[in-house]
C-alpha positions in Angstrom: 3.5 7.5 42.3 3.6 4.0 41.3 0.4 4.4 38.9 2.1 8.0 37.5 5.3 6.0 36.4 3.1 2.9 35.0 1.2 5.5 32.6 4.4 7.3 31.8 6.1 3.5 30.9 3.2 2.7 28.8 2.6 6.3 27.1 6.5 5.8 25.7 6.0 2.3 24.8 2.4 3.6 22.7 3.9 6.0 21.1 7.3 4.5 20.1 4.9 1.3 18.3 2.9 4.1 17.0 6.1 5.6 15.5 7.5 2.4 14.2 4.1 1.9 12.6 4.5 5.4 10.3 8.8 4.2 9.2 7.3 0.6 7.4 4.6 0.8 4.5 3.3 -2.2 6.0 -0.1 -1.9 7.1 -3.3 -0.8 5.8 -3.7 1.8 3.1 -6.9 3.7 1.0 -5.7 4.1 -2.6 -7.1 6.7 -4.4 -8.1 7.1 -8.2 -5.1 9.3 -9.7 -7.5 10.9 -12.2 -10.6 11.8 -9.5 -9.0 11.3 -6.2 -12.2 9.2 -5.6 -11.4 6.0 -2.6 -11.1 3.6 -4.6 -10.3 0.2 -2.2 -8.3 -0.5 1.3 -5.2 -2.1 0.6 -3.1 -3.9 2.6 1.1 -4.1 2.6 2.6 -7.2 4.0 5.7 -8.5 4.4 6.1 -11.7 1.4 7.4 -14.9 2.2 10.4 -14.7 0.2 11.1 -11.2 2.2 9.9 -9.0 -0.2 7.0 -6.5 0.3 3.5 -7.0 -1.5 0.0 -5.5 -1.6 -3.4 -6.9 -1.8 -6.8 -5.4 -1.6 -8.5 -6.3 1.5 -11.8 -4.1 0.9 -13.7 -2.2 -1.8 -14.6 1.3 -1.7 -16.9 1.4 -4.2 -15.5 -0.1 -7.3 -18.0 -2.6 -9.3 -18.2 -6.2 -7.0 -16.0 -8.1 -9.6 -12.9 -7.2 -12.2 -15.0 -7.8 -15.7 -12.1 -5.7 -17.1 -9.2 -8.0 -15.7 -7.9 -10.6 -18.1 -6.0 -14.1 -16.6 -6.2 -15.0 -13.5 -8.8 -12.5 -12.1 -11.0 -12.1 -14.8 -14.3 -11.6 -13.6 -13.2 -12.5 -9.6 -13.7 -9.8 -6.9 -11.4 -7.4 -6.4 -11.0 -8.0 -2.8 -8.1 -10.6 -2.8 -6.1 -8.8 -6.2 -2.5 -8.6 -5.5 -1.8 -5.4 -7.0 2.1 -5.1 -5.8 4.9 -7.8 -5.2 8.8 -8.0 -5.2 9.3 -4.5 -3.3 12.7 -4.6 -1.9 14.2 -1.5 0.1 16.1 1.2 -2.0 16.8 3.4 0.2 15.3 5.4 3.3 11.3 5.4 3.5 11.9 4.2 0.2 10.9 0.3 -1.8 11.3 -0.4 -5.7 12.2 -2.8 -8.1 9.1 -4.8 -8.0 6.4 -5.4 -10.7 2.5 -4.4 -10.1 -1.0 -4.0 -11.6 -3.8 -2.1 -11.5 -6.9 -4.0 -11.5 -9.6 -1.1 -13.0 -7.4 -0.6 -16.1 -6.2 -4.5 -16.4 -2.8 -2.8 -16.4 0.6 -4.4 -15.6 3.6 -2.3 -14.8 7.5 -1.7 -12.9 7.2 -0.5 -9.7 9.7 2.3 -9.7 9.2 3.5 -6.0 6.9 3.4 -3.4 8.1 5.8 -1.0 6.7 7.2 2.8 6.1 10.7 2.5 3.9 12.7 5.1 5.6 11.5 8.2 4.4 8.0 7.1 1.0 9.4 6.5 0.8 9.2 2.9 2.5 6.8 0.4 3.7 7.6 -3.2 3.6 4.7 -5.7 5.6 5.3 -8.3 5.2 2.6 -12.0 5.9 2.7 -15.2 5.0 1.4 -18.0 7.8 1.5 -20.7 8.5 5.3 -20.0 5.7 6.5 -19.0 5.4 6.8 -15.4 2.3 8.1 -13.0 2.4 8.5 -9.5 -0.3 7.3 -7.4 -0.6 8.2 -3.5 -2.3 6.1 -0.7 -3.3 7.6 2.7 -2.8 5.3 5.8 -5.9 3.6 7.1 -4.9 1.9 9.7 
């Protein structure tokens, strides 16, 4: 009986960190190429020190080994390491904005618009703009 009531205690406590996992972007994610829908890298969403959300790559998925296209500060680095989103704040439910990002394989800065949990927490849409033209890009959880 004992053993019964353990599992049951620890099934809840899984699956209650598993749901609290899918409400926060924070985690892993696979971007995908908005034109192909190729993988393009494994990107990670972490909480910022100054308690903002950012995003860095953490793995490539078979982009070339190093940014010849990026200009400054990454020029010719690997992409692994590229903070591609910073200054997210929360905007409303499942929902961030109001930040700034760019996107390493076009050497592209642009406003974040929204980045928002779609899917049951499954899927992310990033939402920027660049003056007024706005793409959205989604990410599927990796993690």
């Amino acid at each position: 009986m004992r053993k019964m009531i353990l599992a049951a205690v620890l099934s809840a406590f899984a699956f209650s960190a598993g749901a609290q996992n899918h409400a926060s972007p924070i985690g892993k994610w696979r971007t995908l190429d908005d034109k192909t829908g190729k993988p393009m890298t494994i990107t990670e969403i972490y909480a910022a020190q100054n308690g903002t959300l950012a995003a860095r790559i953490v793995e490539n998925l078979g982009m070339p080994a190093t940014c010849t296209e990026c200009s400054g500060q990454y020029k010719n680095k690997p992409f692994v390491g590229i903070v591609t989103l910073w200054n997210l704040k929360p905007t409303g439910q499942n929902t961030w904005g109001g930040g700034n990002g760019y996107k390493p394989s076009e050497d592209r800065n642009f406003k974040v618009k929204s980045v928002t949990l779609v899917d049951g927490g499954r899927k992310l849409e990033v939402k920027g703009c660049v003056a007024f033209i706005c793409r959205t890009a989604t990410w599927v959880r990796a993690d």
